[in-house]
C-alpha positions as CSV (number, residue, x, y, z in Angstrom):
1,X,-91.4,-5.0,-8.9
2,X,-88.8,-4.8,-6.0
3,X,-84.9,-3.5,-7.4
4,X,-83.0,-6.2,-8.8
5,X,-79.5,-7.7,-7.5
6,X,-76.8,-7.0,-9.9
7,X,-73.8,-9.6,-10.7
8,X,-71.1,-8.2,-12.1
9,X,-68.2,-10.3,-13.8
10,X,-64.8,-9.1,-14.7
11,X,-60.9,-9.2,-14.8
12,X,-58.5,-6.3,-15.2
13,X,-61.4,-4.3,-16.5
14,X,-59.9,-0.9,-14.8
15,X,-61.5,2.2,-15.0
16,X,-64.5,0.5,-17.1
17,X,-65.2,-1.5,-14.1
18,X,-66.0,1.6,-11.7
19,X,-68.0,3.0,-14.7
20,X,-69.9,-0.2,-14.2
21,X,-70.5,-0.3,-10.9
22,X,-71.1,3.3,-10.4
23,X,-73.9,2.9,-13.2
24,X,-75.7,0.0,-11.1
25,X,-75.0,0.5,-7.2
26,X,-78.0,3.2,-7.0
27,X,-80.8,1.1,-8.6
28,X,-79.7,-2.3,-6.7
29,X,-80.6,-4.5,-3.8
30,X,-76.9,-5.4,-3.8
31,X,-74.4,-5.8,-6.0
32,X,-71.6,-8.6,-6.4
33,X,-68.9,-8.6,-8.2
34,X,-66.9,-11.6,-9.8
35,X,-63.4,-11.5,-10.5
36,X,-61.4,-13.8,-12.6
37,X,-57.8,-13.2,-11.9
38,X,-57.8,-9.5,-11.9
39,X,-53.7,-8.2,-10.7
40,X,-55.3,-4.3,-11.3
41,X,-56.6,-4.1,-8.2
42,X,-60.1,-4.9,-8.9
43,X,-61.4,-6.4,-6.2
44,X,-60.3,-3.6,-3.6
45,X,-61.9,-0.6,-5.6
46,X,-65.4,-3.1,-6.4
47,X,-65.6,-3.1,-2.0
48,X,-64.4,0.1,-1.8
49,X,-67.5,1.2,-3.8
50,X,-70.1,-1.1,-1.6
51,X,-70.3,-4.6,-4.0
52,X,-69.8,-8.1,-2.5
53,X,-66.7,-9.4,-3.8
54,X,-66.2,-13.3,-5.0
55,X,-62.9,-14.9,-5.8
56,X,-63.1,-17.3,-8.6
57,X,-60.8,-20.3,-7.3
58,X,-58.0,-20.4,-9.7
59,X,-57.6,-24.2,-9.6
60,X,-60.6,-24.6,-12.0
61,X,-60.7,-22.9,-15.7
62,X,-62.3,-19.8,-15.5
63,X,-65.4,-18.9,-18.0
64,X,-68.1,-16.2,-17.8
65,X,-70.7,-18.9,-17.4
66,X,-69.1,-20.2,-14.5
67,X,-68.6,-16.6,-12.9
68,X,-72.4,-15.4,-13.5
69,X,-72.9,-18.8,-11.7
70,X,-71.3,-17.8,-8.9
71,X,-71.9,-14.8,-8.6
72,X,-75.7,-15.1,-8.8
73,X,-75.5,-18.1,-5.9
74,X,-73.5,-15.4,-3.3
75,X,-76.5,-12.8,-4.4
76,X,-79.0,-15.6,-3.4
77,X,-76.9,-15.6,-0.1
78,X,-76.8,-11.7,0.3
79,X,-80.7,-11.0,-0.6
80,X,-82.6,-15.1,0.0
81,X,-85.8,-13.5,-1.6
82,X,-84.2,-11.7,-4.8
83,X,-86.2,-12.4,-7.5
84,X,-84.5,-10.8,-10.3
85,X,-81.0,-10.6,-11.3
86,X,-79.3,-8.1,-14.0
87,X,-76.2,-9.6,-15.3
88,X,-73.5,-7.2,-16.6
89,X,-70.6,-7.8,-17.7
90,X,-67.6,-5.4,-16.0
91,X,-66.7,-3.6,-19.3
92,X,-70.2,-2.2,-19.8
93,X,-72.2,0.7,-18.2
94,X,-75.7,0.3,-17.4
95,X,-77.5,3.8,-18.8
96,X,-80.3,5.1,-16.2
97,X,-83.3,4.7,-18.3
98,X,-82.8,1.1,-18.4
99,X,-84.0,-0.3,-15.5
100,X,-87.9,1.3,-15.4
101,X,-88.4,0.3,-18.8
102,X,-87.0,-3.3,-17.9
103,X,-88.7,-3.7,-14.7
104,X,-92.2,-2.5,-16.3
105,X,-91.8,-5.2,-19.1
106,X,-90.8,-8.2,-16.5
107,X,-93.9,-7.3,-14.1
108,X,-96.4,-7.3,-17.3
109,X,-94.8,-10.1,-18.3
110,X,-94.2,-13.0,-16.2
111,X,-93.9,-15.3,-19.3
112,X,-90.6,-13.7,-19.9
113,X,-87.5,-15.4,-18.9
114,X,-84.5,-13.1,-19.5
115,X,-85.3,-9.2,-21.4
116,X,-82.4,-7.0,-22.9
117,X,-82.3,-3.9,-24.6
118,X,-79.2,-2.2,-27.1
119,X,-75.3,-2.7,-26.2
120,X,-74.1,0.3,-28.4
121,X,-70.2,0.7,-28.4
122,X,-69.0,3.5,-26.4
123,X,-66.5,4.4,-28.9
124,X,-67.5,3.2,-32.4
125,X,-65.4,5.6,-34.1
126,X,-62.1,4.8,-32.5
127,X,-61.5,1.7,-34.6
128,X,-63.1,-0.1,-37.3
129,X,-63.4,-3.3,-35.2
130,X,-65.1,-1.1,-32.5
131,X,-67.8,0.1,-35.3
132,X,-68.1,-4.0,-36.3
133,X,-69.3,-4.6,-32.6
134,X,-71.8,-1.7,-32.4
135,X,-73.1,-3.0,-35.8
136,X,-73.7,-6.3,-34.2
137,X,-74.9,-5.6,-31.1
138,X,-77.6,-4.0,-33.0
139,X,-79.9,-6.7,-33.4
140,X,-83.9,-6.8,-33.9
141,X,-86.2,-6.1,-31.2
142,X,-89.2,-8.0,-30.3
143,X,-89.5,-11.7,-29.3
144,X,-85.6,-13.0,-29.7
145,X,-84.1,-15.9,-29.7
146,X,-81.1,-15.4,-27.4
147,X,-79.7,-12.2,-25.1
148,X,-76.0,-11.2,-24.3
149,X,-74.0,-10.8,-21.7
150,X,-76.0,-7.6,-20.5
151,X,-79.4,-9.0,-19.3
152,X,-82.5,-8.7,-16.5
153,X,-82.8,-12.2,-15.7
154,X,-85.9,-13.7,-13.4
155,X,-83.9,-16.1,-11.1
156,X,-86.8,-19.0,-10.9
157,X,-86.4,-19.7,-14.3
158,X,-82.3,-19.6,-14.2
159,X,-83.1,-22.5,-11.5
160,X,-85.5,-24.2,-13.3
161,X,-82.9,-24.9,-16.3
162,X,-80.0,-25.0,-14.0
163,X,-78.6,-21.6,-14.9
164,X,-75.4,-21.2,-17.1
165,X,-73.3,-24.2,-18.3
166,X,-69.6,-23.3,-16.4
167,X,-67.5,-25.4,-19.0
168,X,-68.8,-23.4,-22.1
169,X,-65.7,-20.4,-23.3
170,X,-68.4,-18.7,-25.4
171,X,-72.1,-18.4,-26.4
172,X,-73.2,-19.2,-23.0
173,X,-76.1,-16.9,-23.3
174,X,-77.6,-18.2,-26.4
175,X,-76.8,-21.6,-25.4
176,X,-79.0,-20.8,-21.9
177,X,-81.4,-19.3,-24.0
178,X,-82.4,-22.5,-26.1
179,X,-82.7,-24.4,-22.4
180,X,-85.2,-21.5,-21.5
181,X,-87.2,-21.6,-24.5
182,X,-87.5,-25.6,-24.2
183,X,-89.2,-24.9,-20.6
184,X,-91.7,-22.2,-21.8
185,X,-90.0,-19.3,-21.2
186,X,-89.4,-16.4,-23.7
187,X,-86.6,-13.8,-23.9
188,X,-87.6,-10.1,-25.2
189,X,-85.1,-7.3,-26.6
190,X,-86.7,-3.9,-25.9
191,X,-86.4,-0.9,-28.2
192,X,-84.5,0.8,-25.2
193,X,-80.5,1.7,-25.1
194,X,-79.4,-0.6,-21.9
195,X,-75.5,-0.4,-22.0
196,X,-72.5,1.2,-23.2
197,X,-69.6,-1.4,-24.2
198,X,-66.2,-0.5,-24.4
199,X,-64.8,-3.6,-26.9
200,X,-61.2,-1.5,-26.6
201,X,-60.4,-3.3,-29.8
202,X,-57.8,-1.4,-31.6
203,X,-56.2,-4.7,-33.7
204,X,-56.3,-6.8,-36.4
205,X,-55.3,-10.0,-33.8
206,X,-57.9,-9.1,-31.1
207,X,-60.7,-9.3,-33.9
208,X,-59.8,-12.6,-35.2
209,X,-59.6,-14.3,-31.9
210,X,-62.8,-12.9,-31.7
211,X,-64.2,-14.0,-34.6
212,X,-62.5,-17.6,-33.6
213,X,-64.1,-17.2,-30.4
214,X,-67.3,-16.6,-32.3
215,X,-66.6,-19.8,-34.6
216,X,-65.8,-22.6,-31.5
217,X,-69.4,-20.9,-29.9
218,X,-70.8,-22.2,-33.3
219,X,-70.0,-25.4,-33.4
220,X,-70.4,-26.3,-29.6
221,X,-73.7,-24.9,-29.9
222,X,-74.6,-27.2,-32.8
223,X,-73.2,-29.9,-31.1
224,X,-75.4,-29.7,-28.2
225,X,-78.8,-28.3,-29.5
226,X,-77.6,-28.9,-33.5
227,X,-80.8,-31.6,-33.8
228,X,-84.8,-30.0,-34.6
229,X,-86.4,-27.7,-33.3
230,X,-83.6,-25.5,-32.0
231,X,-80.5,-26.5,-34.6
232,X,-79.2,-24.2,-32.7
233,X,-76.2,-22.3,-34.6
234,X,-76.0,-25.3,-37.3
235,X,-76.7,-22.9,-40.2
236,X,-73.7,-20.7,-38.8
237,X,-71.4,-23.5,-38.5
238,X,-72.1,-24.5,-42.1
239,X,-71.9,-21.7,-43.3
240,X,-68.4,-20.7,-41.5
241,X,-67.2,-24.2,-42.7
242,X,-67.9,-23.8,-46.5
243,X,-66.5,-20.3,-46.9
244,X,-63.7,-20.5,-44.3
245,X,-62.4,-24.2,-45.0
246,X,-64.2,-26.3,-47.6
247,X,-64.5,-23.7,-51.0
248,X,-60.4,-22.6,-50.2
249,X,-59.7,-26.1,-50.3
250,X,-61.4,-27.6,-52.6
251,X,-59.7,-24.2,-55.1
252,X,-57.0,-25.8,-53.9
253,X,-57.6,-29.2,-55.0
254,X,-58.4,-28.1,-58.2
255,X,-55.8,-25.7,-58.8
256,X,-53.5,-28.7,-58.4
257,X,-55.4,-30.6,-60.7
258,X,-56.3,-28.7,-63.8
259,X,-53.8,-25.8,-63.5
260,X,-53.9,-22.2,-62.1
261,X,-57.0,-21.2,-63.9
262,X,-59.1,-23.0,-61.2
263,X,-57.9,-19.8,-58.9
264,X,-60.4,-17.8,-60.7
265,X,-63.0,-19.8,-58.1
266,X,-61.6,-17.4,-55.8
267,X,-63.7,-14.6,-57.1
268,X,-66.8,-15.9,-54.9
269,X,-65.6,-14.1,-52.2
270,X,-65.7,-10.5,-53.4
271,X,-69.1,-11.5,-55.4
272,X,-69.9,-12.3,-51.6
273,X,-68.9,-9.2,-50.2
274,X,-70.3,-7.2,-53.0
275,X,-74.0,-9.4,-52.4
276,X,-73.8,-8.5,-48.6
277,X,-73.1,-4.9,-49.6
278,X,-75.9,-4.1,-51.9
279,X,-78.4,-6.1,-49.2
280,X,-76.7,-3.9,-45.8
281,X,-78.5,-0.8,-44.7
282,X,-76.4,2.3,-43.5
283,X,-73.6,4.7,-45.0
284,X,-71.3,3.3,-47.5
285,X,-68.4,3.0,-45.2
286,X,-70.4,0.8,-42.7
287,X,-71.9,-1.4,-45.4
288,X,-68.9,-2.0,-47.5
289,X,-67.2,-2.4,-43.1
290,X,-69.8,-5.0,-42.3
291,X,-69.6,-7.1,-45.7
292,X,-65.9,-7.2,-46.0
293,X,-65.3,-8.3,-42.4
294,X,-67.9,-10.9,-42.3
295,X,-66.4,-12.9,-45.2
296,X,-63.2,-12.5,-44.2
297,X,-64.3,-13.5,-40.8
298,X,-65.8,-17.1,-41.9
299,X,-62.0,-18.0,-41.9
300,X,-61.5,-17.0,-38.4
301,X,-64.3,-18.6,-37.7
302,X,-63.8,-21.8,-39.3
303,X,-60.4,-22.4,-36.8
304,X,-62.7,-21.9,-34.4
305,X,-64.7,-24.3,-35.2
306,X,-61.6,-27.1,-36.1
307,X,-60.1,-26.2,-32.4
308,X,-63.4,-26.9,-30.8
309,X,-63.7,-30.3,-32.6
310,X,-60.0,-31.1,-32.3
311,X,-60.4,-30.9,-28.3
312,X,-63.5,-32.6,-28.5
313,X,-62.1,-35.6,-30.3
314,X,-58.8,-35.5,-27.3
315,X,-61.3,-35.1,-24.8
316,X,-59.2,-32.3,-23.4
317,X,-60.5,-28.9,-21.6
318,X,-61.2,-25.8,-23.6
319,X,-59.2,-22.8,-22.8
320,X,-60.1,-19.5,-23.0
321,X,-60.1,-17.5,-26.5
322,X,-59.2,-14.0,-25.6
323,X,-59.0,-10.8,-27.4
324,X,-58.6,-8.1,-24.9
């Protein structure tokens, strides 16, 4: 297969973003670069270093669906007869042995739609909400259900389902995944490391709006693909909605009504935690890391889930959730 074009998307990524495009610009057709906003001089060091450059207007909201949007219509400008497309996204770093073990796959396999490989965190160490993401990103290989932010895309079948929706804040990739699958096509994660991820996350505050983030992508998945076969992300919103809302209320309720000793309910949530720990793989520290967080995170994602209901109800625009 011919080299890919690469779209890039970013705002005030810094030093990560010439990381990023460094890591791309010799394996590319061409490379453009989308910036949201950026005031850190982005935009001058991504044409400094070679890539096409593309302005989001400000005057409409700006999402990382709408930028991979845009920036994969200016590639289709730069290179007419690109067939393939690697998204990244401007805090990542695409590793060198990627792109022959991705390019292989695709040519064996023109059934495949959209193939990824393993995010890891650059620095998993430097926080515990660093090591959270690098335990996530670590997902199953094999036939998958949905990609990230970081994948080799073919481009007819992003035109055949339309591409990214621009209004979704989060889970656009999943969300372009289910479209994808309805159409025939499969997605494929690769037992292959394909980028490093700097999350920077060094706060409690820039996890939970994460993990709210995570929650509103929940339910606006389940509102749009919620009904069979997909129910996409319905067992997730559930599940985010009974720990994070319904069981602290209805302790609540019940506290009020027969006295204090209903606050005993509350002890589901370490029997959680401890259920999640004995069923995690990995040392101690990452097990009891991963167990505690996710409980803790259903809350965060539960308000995530009530703001994306509460605007739907208003009919107003989302906004963006950000943690960085």
């Amino acid at each position: 297969m011919t080299a890919p074009g690469v779209v890039v998307i970013g705002r005030n990524e810094g030093e990560r973003l010439r990381r990023c495009l460094t890591s791309v610009m010799p394996h590319a057709q061409a490379v453009v670069y989308v910036d949201s906003g950026s005031t850190d001089g982005s935009t001058a060091m991504a044409r400094s270093l070679g890539a096409t450059v593309v302005d989001l207007d400000l005057c409409r909201p700006f999402t990382a669906a709408r930028a991979r949007n845009e920036g994969l219509r200016r590639l289709r400008q730069v290179l007419p007869q690109v067939d393939t497309v690697q998204f990244v996204d401007g805090d990542c770093e695409v590793v060198d042995g990627w792109w022959p073990v991705a390019q292989a796959f695709f040519g064996a396999h023109p059934e495949v739609a959209a193939v990824c490989g393993r995010r890891r965190e650059r620095h998993p160490d430097s926080s515990i909400y660093n090591l959270l993401c690098d335990i996530e990103w670590n997902t199953p290989v094999g036939r998958a259900k949905a990609c990230g932010g970081d994948a080799l895309m073919r481009v007819a079948a992003l035109t055949q389902v339309g591409g990214f929706r621009d209004e979704l804040i989060a889970g656009e990739e999943p969300e372009l995944c289910v479209r994808l699958r309805a159409a025939n096509w499969q997605v494929w994660r690769l037992d292959a490391d394909m980028t490093l991820h700097d999350a920077a996350m060094t706060r409690f505050g820039q996890w939970w709006r994460r993990a709210m983030r995570a929650g509103y992508a929940f339910a606006e998945g389940a509102h749009l693909h919620g009904g069979p076969p997909e129910r996409h992300w319905v067992r997730e919103s559930r599940s985010a909605m009974a720990w994070g809302l319904a069981l602290p209320a209805a302790v609540l309720l019940l506290a009020a009504l027969f006295g204090p000793a209903a606050l005993g309910l509350l002890a589901l949530y370490p029997l959680q935690v401890m259920r999640l720990f004995a069923g995690a793989c990995g040392s101690a520290r990452v097990r009891l890391a991963r167990s505690a967080f996710l409980v803790l995170g259903k809350f965060a994602e539960a308000a995530g889930e009530l703001r994306f209901h509460a605007q739907r109800l208003r009919h107003r625009p989302a906004g963006l959730i950000e943690y960085k």
